[in-house]
N, C-alpha and C positions, 0 to 999 in steps of 0.2 A: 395304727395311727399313734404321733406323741401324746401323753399322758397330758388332757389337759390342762391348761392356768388356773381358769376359771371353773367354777360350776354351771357352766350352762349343757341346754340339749345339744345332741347332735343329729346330724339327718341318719336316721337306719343304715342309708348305703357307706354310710365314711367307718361306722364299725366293724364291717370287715367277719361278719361272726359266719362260722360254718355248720354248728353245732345245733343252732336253732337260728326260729325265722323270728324278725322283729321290724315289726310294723309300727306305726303311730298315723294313726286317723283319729284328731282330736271329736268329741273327748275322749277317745282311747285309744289306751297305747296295748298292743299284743304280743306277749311273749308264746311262740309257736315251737314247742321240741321238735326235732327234727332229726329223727337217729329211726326212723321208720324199722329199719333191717333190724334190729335189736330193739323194737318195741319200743324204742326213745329210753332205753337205759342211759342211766347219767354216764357220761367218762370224764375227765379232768375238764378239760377245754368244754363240753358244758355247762358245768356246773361255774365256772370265770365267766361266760357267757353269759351266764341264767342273771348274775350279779352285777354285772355291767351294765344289762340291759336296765336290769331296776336303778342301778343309779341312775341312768341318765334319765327314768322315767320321773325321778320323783326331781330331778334340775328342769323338767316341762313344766310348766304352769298351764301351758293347755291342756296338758293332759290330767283327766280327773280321774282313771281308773284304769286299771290297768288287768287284761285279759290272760290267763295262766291256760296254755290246751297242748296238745300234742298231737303231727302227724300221724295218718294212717288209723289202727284198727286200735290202739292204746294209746293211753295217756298218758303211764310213765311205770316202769317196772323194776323202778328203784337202780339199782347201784349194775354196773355192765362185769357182771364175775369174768368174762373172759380177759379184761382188760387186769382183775385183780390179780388169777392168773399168772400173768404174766407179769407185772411188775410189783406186787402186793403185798402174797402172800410170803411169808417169811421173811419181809422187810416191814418190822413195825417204824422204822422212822420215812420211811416210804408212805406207810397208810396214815400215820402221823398227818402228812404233808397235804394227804389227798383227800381227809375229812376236814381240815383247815378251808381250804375250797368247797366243802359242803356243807359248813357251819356258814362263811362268809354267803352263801348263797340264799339261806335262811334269813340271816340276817338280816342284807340286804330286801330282800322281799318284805320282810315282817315290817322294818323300819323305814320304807319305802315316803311313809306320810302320806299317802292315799289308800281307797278299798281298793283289795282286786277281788278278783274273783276268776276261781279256778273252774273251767270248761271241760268237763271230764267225759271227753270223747271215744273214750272203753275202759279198758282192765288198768287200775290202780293198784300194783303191788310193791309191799315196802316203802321203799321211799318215794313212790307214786304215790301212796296213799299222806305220806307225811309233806310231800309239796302241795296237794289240794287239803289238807288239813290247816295248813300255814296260811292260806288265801283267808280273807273275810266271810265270802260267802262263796260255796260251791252248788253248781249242778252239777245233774250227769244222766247219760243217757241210761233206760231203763235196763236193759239188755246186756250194762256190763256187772263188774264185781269189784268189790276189794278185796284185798286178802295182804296177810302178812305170813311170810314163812321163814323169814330170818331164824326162827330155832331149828328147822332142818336145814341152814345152808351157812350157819356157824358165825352168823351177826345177831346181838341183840340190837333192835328195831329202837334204839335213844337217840336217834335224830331227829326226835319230835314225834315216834308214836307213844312210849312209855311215857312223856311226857304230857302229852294233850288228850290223848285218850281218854281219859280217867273225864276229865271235864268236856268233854261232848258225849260219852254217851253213857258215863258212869262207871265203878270199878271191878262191878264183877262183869260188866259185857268187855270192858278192856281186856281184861283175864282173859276172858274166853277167846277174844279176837287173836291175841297172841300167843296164848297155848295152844290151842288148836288146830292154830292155821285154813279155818274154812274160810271156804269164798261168803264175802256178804253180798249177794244180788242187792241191784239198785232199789229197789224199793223199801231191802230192809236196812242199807243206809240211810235212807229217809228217815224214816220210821223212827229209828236209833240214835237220829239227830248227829250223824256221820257226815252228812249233805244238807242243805235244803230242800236241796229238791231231784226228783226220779224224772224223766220224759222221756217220753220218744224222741229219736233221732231228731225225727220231723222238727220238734219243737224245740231242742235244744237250742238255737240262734235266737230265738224270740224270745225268749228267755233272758237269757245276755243280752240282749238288745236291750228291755225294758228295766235290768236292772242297772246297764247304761246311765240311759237317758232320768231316770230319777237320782243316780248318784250326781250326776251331773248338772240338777239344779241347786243340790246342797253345798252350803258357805264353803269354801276351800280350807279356811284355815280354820274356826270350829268342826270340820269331820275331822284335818288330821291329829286336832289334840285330842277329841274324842276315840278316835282308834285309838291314841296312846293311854288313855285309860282304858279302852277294852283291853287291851292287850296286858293288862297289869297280871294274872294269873297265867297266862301263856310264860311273859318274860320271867316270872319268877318259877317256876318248874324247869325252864330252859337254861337258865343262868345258874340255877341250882348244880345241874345236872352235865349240861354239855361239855364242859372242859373234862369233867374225869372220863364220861362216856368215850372223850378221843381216844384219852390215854390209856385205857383199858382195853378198848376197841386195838389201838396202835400194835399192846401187846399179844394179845390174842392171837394175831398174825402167824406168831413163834411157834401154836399148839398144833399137834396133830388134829384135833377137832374142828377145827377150824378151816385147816387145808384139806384134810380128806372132804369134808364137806362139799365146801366149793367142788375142789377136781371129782366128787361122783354127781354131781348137779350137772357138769358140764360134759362128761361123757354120757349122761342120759340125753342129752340135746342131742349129740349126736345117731343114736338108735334108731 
């Protein structure tokens, strides 16, 4: 569709997105990944998706809050290496171009003007773990994990986990999260202050529901200047950090450590 005049919403059906589902049932509006076959790994036209959807959400006035989840058996398993692959690797003004669309997608999210809250419907890895990091408040079901493993697969994780890490659950479990690359089962997300909260599948929707319906009686315009000062320590870590993290990121493209990485991650896939 043309680029609108105004700032107003749009009906879900006039954006045209493929990439994910988006919904709005005032008061909430849902951003649902939808890349099932690849675990809802981002690829470009997501991650414009994932941003557009948040603009239009924070041009609703009906809408008080907005729901982050993902199709199928995961939530989101960070960056799609087959796609890097193929147009990526060895093109740092290529990855340049494609973290640009994954910064603006932060962004957008973050600067939204409303809470959301990420629905963490399985496995959170990498930048899975750094888009339900980005939300307000997160649950998730008990039975999944996070995990970061960007040092055996030749990304360092500065799209917002070296960044916010440190301030949710402190700096030597950050270390650990990222040197070592274990899975954190949901509870010890909890636990860790990673999440709010662990539940069973069962519960997972009532959950969301109730965190809903109480955003939804609070003032509209004191919660979003109030997120804008919660957010004061997030946007200065990020702001810090993010522009070089591209261009460093960008370059890195060029190394053999880098590409070998990826190309044996994805012939393990195949095995």
């Amino acid at each position: 569709m043309p680029e609108p005049t105004h700032p107003r919403p749009s009906d879900p059906s006039e954006l045209g997105f493929e990439a994910i589902v988006y919904e709005k049932s005032p008061p909430r509006a849902t951003i649902r990944l939808n890349r099932p076959d690849v675990l809802n790994a981002f690829d470009f036209r997501m991650l414009r998706e994932i941003a557009r959807a948040a603009e239009d959400a924070s041009w609703d006035d009906e809408i008080r809050t907005v729901v982050v989840t993902g199709t199928g058996r995961a939530f989101c398993v960070g960056a799609d290496l087959r796609s890097w692959d193929e147009t990526l690797l060895g093109e740092p003004s290529e990855y340049w171009k494609w973290f640009g669309a994954f910064k603006d997608m932060h962004d957008r999210l973050r600067e939204i003007g409303k809470p959301t809250i990420a629905r963490v419907n399985g496995i959170a890895v990498g930048g899975g773990n750094e888009l339900q990091m980005a939300c307000d408040l997160s649950v998730m079901v008990d039975t999944a994990f996070i995990r970061h493993v960007g040092l055996q697969h030749g990304s360092v994780p500065a799209g917002g986990a070296t960044q916010w890490l440190q301030l949710m659950v402190g700096d030597r479990r950050a270390r650990e999260i990222i040197f070592l690359c274990d899975e954190i089962p949901g509870p010890q997300a909890e636990e860790w202050g990673l999440v709010n909260r662990a539940v069973p599948e069962a519960e997972l929707d009532a959950v969301v529901d109730e965190w809903v319906e109480k955003i939804a009686t609070r003032l509209p315009q004191t919660t979003r200047y109030a997120k804008q000062q919660l957010n004061v320590w997030r946007d200065l870590a990020w702001h810090q950090t993010v522009g070089h993290a591209r261009d460093w990121l960008a370059m890195s493209m060029l190394g053999a450590e880098a590409q070998d990485a990826v190309r044996a991650f994805l012939e393990s896939r195949k095995e």
